[in-house]
N, C-alpha and C positions, 0 to 999 in steps of 0.2 A: 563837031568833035569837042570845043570848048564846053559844049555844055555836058556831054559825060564826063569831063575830068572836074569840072563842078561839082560833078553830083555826086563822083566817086570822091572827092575830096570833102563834102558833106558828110557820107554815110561814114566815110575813116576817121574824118575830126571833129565832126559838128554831132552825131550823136553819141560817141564816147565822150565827150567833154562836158555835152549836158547832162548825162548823166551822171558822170564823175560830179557835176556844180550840184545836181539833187539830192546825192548821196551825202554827201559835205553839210548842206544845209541839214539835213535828217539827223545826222551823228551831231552837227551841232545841238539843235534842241534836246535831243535826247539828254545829252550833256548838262544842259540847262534844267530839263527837267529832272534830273537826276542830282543835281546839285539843290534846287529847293527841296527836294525830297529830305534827302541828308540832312539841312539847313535845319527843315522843320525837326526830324527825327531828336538832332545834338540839343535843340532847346527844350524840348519834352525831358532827356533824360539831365541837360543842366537843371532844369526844373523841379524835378524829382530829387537828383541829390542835393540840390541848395534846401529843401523841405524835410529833408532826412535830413541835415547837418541843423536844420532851426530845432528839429526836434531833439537831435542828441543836445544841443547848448544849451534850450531850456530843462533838460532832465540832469544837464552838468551843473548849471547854476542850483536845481535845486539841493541839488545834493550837498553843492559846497554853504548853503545856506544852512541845510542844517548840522554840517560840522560845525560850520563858524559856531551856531548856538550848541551844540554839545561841548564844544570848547568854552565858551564863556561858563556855563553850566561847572565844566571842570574845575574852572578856574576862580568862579564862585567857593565853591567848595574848599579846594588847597587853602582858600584865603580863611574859609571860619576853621577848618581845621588848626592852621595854623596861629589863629587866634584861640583857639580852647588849648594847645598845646601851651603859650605866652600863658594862661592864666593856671594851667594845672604847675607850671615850675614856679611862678608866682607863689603860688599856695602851699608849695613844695618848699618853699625858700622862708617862706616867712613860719611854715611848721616847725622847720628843720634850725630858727633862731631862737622859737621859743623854748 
């Protein structure tokens, strides 16, 4: 008689339980392998926008390179302007004593 409530205590606890231990390990991995998944996916698209942000900075750096030089350029200029303006009232002044 001991050994049917063995056996019946078996089939009630011992194979719902391993099963239940199966099921567990299975959802684990999956989990695992589902998290390298993602893992890889986020460094592919970090990847991608760190290569899109290099490409806007050096198209921002160019850009500000050639204002810098359109400014200097400007600034070239305002300065002989402002030198021919110094010599036309120069000329203006010394006309204007004779």
């Amino acid at each position: 008689m001991s050994i049917f409530f063995l056996i019946l205590a078996f089939m009630l606890i011992g194979i719902p339980g391993a099963v239940f231990i199966i099921l567990q390990l299975v959802a684990a991995h999956r989990r695992q392998a589902l998290a390298y998944r993602w893992s890889a996916s986020e460094l592919q698209r970090r990847g991608a926008r760190i290569a899109e942000m290099e490409r806007n900075t050096a198209a921002d750096r160019q850009a500000i390179g050639e204002l810098m030089m359109k400014t200097s350029t400007l600034r070239m200029t305002v300065d002989r302007l402002e030198k021919l303006i110094e010599k036309s009232n120069t000329a203006v002044a010394a006309g204007a004593k004779k």
